[in-house]
SERO-4910 file (N, C-alpha, C, O; in steps of 0.05 Angstrom, whole numbers):
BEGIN
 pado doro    nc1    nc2    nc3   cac1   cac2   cac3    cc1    cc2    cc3    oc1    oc2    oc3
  Unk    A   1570   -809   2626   1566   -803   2655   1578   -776   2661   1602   -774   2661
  Unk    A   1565   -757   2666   1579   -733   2678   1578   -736   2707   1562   -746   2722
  Unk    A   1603   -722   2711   1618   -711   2739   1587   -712   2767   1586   -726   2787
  Unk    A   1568   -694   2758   1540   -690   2768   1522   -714   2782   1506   -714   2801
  Unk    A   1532   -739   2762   1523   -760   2767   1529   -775   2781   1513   -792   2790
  Unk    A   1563   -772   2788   1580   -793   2810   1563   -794   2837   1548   -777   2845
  Unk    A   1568   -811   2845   1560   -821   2888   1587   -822   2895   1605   -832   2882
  Unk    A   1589   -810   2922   1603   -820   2937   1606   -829   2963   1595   -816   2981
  Unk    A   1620   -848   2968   1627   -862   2996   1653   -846   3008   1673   -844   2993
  Unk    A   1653   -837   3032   1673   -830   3050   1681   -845   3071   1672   -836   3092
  Unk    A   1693   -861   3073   1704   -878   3089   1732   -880   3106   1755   -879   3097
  Unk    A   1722   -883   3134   1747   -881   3146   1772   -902   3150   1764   -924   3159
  Unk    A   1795   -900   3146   1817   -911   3140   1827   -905   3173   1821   -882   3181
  Unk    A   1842   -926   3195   1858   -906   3215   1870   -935   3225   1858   -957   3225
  Unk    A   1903   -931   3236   1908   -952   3249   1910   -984   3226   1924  -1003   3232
  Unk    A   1892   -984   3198   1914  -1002   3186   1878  -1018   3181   1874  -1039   3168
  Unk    A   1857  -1003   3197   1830  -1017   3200   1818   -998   3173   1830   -979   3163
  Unk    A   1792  -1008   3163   1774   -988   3148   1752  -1000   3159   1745  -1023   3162
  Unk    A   1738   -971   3168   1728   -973   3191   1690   -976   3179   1681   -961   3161
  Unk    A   1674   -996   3193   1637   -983   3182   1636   -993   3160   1619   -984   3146
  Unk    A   1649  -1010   3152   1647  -1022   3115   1628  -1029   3115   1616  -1014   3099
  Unk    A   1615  -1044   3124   1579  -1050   3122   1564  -1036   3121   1542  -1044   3111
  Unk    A   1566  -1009   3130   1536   -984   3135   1549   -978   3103   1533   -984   3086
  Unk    A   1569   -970   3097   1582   -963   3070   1575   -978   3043   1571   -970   3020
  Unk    A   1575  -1003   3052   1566  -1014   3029   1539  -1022   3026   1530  -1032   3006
  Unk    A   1527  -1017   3050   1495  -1022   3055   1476   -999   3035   1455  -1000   3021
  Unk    A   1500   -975   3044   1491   -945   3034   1493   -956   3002   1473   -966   2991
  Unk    A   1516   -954   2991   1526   -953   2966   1505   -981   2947   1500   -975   2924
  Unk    A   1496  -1004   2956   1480  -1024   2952   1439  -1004   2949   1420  -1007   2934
  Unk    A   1442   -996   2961   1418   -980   2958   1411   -961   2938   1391   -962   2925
  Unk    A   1437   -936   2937   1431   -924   2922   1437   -932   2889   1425   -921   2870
  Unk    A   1452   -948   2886   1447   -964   2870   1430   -973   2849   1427   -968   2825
  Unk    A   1418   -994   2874   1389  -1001   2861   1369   -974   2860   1358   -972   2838
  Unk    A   1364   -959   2874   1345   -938   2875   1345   -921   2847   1325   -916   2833
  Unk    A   1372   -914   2843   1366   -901   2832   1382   -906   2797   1383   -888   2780
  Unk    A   1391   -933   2795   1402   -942   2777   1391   -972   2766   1400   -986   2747
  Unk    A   1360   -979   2788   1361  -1000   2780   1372  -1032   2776   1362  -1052   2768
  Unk    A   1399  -1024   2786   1421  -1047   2790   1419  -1072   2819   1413  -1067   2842
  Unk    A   1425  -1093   2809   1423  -1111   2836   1443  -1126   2846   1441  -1140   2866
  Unk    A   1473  -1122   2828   1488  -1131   2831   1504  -1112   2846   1502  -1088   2841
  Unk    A   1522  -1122   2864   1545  -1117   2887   1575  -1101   2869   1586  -1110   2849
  Unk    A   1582  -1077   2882   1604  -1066   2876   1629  -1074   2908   1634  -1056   2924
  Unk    A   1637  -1096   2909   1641  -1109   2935   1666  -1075   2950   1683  -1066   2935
  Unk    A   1664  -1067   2970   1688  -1043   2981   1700  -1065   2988   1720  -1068   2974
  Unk    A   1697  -1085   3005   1713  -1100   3021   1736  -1106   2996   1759  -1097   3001
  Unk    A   1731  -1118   2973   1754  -1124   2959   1761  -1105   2945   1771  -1113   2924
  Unk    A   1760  -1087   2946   1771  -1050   2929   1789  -1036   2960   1811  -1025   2962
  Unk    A   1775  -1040   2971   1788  -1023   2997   1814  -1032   3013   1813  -1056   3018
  Unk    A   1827  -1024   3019   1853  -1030   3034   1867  -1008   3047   1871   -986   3036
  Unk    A   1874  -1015   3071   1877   -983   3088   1907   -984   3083   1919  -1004   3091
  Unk    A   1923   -961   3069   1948   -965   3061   1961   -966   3084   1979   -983   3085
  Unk    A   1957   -953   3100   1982   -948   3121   1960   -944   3158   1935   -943   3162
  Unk    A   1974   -943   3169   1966   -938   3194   1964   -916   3202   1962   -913   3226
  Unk    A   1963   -890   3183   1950   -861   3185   1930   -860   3185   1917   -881   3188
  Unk    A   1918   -837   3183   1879   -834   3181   1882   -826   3158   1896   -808   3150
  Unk    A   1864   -844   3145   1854   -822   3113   1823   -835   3115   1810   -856   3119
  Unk    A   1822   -807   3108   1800   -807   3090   1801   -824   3050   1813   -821   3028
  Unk    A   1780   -840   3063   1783   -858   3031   1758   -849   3018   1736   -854   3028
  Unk    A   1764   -835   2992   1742   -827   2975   1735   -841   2946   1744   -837   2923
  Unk    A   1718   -857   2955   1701   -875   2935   1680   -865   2918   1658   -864   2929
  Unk    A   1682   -857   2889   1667   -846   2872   1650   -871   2850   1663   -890   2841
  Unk    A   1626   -869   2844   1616   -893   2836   1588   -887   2824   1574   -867   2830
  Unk    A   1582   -900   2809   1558   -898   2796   1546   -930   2785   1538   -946   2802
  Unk    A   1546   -936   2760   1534   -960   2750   1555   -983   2759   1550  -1005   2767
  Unk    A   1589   -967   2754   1612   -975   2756   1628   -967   2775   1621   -945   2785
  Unk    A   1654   -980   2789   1665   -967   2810   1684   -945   2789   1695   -956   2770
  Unk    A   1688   -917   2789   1703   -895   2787   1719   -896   2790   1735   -905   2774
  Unk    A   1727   -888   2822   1748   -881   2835   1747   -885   2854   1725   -882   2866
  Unk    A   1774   -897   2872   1785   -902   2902   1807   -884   2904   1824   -886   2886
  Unk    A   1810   -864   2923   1833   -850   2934   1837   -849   2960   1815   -848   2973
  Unk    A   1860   -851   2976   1862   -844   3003   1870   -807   3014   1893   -801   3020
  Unk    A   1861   -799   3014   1870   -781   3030   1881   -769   3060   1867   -773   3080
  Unk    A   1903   -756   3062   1899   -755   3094   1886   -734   3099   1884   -713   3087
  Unk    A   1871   -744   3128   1850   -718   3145   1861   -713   3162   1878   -726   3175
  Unk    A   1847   -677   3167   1851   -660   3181   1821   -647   3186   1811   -631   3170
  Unk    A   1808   -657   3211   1784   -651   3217   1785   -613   3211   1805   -599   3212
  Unk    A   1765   -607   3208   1752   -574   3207   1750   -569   3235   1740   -588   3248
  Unk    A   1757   -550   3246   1748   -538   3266   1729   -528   3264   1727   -512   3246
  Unk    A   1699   -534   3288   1672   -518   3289   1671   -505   3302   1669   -519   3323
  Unk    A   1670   -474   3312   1668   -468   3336   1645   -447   3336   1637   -432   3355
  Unk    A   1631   -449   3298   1609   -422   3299   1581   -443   3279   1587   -447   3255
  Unk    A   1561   -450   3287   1538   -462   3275   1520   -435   3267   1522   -414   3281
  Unk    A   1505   -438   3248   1483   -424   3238   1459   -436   3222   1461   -449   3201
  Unk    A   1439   -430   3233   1412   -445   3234   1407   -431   3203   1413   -407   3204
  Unk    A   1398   -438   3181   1394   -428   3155   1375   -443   3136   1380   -463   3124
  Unk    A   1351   -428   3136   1324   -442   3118   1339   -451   3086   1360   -441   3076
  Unk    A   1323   -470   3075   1338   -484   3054   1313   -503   3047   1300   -513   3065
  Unk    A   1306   -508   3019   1290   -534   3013   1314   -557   2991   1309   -572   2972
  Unk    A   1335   -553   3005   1355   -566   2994   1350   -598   2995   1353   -606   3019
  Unk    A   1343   -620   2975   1340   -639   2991   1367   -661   2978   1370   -659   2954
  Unk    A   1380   -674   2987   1402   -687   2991   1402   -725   2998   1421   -736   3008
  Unk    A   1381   -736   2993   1370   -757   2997   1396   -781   2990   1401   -802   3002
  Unk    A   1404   -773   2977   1433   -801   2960   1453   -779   2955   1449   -757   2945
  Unk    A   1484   -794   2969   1510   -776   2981   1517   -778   2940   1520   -799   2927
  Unk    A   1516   -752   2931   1521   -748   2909   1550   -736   2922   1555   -729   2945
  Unk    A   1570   -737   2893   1595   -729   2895   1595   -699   2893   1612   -688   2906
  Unk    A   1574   -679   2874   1563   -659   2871   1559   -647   2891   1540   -658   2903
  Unk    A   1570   -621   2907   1568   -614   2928   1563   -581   2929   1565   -567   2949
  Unk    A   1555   -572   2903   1560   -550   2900   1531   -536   2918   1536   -517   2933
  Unk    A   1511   -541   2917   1485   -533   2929   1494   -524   2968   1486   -506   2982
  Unk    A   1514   -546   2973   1528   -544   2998   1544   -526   3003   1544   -512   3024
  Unk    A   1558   -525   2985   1582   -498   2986   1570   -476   2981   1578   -457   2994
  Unk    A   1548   -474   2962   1537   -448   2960   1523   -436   2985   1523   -412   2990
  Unk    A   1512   -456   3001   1503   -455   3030   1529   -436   3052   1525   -419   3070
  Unk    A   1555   -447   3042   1572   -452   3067   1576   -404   3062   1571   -385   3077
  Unk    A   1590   -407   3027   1595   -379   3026   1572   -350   3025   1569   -326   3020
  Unk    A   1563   -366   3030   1535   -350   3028   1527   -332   3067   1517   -312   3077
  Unk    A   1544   -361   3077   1542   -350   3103   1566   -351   3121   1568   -366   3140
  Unk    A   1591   -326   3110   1626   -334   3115   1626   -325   3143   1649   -317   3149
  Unk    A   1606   -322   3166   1610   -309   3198   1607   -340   3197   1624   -346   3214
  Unk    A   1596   -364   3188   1594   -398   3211   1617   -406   3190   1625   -403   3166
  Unk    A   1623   -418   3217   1653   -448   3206   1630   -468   3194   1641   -481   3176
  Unk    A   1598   -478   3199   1588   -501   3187   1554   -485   3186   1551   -471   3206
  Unk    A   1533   -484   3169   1510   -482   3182   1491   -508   3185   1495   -531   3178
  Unk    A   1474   -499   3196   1450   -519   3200   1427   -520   3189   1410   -506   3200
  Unk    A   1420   -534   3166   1401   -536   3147   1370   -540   3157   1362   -562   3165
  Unk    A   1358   -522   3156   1327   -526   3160   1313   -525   3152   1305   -501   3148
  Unk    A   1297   -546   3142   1270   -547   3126   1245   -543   3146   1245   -553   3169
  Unk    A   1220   -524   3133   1197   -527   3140   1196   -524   3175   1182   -538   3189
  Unk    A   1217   -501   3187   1217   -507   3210   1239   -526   3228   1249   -520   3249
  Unk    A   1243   -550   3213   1253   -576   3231   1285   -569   3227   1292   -556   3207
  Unk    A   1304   -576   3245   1335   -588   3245   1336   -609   3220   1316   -623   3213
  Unk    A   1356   -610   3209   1360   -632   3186   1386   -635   3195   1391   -645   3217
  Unk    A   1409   -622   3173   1435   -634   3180   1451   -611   3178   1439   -590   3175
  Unk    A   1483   -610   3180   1503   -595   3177   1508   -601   3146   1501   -622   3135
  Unk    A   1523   -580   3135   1532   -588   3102   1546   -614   3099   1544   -629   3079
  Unk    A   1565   -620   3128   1589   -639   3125   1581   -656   3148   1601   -670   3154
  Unk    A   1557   -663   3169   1548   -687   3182   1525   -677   3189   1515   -655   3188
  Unk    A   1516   -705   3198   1494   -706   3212   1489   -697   3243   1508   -700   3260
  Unk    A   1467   -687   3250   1468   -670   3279   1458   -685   3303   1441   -703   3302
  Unk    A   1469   -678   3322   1452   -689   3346   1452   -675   3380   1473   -673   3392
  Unk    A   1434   -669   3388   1423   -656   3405   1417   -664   3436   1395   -674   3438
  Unk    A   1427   -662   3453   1427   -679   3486   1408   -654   3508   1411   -630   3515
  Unk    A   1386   -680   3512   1366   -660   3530   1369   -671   3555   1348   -679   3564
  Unk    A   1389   -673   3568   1400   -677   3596   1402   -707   3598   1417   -711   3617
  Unk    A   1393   -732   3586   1381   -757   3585   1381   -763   3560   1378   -787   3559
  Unk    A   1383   -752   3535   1389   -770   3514   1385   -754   3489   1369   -736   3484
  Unk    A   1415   -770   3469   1420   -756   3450   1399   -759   3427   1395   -779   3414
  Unk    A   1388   -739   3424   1370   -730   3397   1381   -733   3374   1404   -726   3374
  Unk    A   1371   -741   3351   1382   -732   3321   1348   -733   3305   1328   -745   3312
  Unk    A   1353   -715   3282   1325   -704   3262   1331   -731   3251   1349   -744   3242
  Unk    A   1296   -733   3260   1279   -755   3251   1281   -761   3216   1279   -782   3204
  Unk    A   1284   -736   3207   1289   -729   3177   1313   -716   3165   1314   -694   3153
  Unk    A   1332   -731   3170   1368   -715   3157   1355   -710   3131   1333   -718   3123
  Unk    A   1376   -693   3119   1386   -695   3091   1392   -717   3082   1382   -727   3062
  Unk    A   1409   -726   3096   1427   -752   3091   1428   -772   3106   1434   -768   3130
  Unk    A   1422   -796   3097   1422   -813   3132   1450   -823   3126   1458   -836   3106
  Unk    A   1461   -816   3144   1502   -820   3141   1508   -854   3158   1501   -866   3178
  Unk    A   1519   -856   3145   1533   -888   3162   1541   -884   3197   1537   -903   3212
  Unk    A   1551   -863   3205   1559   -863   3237   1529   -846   3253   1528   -840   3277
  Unk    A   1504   -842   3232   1485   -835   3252   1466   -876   3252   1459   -888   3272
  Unk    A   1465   -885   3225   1459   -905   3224   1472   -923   3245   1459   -927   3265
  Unk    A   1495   -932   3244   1509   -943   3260   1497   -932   3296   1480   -948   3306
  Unk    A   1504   -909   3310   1495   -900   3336   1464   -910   3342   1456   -922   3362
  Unk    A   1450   -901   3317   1426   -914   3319   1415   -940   3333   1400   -943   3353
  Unk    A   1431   -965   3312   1438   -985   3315   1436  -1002   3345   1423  -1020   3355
  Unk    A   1463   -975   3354   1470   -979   3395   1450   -977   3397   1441   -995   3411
  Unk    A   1426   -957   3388   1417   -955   3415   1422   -930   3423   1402   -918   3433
  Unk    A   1447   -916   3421   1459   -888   3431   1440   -860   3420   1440   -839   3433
  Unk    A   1425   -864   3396   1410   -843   3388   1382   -847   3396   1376   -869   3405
  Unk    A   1368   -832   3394   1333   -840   3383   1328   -808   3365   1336   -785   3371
  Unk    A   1313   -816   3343   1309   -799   3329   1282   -779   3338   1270   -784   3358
  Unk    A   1277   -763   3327   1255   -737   3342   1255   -716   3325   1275   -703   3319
  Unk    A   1227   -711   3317   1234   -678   3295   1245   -655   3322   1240   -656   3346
  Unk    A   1257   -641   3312   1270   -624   3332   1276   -591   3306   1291   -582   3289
  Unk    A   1244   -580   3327   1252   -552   3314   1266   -532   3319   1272   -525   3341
  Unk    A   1273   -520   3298   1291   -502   3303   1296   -477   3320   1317   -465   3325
  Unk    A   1264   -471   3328   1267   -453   3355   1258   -470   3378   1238   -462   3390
  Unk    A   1271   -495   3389   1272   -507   3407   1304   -514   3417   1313   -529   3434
  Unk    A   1315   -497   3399   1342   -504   3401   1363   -505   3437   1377   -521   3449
  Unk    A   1354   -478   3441   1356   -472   3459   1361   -492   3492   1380   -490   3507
  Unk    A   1330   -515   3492   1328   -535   3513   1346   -554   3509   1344   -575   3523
  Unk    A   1365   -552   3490   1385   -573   3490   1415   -567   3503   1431   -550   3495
  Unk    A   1419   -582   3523   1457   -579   3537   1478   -579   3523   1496   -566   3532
  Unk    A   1482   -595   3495   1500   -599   3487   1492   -618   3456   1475   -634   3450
  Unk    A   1516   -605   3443   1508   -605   3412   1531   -628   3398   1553   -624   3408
  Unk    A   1530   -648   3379   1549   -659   3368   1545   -666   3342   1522   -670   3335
  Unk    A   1565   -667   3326   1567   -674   3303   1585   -707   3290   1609   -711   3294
  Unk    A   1572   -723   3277   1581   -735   3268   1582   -752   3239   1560   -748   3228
  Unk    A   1598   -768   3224   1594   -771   3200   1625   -793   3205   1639   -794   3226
  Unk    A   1627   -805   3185   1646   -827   3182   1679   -814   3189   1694   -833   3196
  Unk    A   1689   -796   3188   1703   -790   3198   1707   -776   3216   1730   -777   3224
  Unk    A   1689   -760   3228   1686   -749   3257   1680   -770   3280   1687   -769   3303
  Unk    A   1666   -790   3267   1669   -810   3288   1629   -785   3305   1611   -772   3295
  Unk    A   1634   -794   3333   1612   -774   3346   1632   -758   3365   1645   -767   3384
  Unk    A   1631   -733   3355   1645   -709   3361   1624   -671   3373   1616   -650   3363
  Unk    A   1625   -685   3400   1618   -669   3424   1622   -639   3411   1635   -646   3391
  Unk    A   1620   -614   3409   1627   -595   3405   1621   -580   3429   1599   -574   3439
  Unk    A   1650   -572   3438   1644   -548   3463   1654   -523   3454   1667   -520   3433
  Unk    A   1645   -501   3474   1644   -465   3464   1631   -468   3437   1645   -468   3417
  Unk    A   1599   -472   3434   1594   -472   3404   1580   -446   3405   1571   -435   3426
  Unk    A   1579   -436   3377   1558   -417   3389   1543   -412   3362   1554   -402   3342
  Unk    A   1515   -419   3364   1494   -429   3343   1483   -401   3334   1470   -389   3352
  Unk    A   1485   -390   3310   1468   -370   3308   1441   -366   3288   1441   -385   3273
  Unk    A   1422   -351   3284   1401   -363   3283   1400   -342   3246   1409   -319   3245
  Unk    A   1392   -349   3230   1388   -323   3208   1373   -293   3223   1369   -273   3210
***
C-alpha cells in the first residue's frame, strides 16, 4: 500500500462529543466499496473517542484496513482573500494525497484559499466545500470536487439546495461561506474574491 493510496476521514472532536459520525462513516463505507470492492464495516464509532473536551481535529487514514487514528488540536486558517482558478483537477474520494491541492494553493501565494473551476462552473475550495446566498437562499455547486460530510449533512436540513453556479455569476451573490467538518458553516466577511 503506498502513502498515495491512503483515504482520509477528518472528523470533528469538541466538548468531549465526535461530532457527524454517520456522514463519516457513510463517506468512508462508500469509498470503500467503490473503489476497493469491500462490503464489510471499518466501525469509527468503536475506533473513535474524543480524548478530552478540546477541539481536535481527528485524522483517520484508511484503506482496505484501518491505518491510522490521531487527534490533533485545531486552529482554523484565516480566509480573508478567495481566487477563482481553472483546474480539471478531479477529487471524487477524500484521498490522504493532497499534493495536486497544494500545488494549486502555491501556485497562487496573493489567496489565503482558491476556488476551483471546472468547465466554467464553481466546484470547491482546496480545504471545503462552497456556498453562495442570493438574498433567499444558500447555494452550493451542484458538482463539488468533494461531496464533504457538513455540505451533505446542511443538505439533509434542508439549509442548502444545490445549483451549477458559474463562475462569472459570482458577483449576484451577498455573501459567501465555507464549510467542511471542522469549520462547521462559516460565513466569511471582508472577503475579497479574485478572478485569474
Amino acid at each position: 500500500m503506498q502513502p498515495s493510496d491512503l483515504l482520509l476521514e477528518t472528523i470533528k472532536c469538541e466538548g468531549g462529543e465526535v461530532h457527524h459520525l454517520e456522514y463519516h462513516q457513510k463517506r468512508l463505507d462508500k469509498s470503500r466499496r467503490e473503489l476497493f470492492g469491500l462490503t464489510d464495516t471499518l466501525d469509527l464509532s468503536s475506533l473513535i473517542k474524543a480524548p478530552d473536551e478540546k477541539l481536535y481535529r481527528c485524522r483517520v487514514l484508511y484503506s482496505h484496513t484501518m491505518e491510522s487514528v490521531e487527534f490533533i488540536p485545531y486552529r482554523p486558517k484565516e480566509i480573508k482573500t478567495l481566487k477563482v482558478v481553472p483546474s480539471d483537477f478531479t477529487y471524487h474520494y477524500k484521498f490522504a494525497d493532497r499534493s495536486a491541492l497544494e500545488r494549486l494553493l502555491e501556485e497562487n501565494p496573493e489567496a489565503d484559499d482558491v476556488i476551483i473551476e471546472k468547465e466554467g462552473l464553481i466546484t470547491d475550495t482546496t480545504i471545503a466545500n462552497i456556498a453562495f446566498f442570493d438574498g433567499k437562499t444558500w447555494i452550493t455547486p451542484r458538482e463539488p470536487l468533494l461531496k464533504g460530510t457538513m455540505r451533505a449533512y446542511l443538505l439533509d436540513q434542508g439549509f442548502l439546495q444545490e445549483k451549477d453556479i458559474p463562475s462569472d455569476s459570482l458577483e449576484r451573490y451577498e455573501k459567501v461561506a465555507l464549510m467542511n467538518a471542522m469549520l462547521g458553516f462559516k460565513i466569511l466577511s471582508h472577503i475579497n474574491i479574485l478572478k485569474s
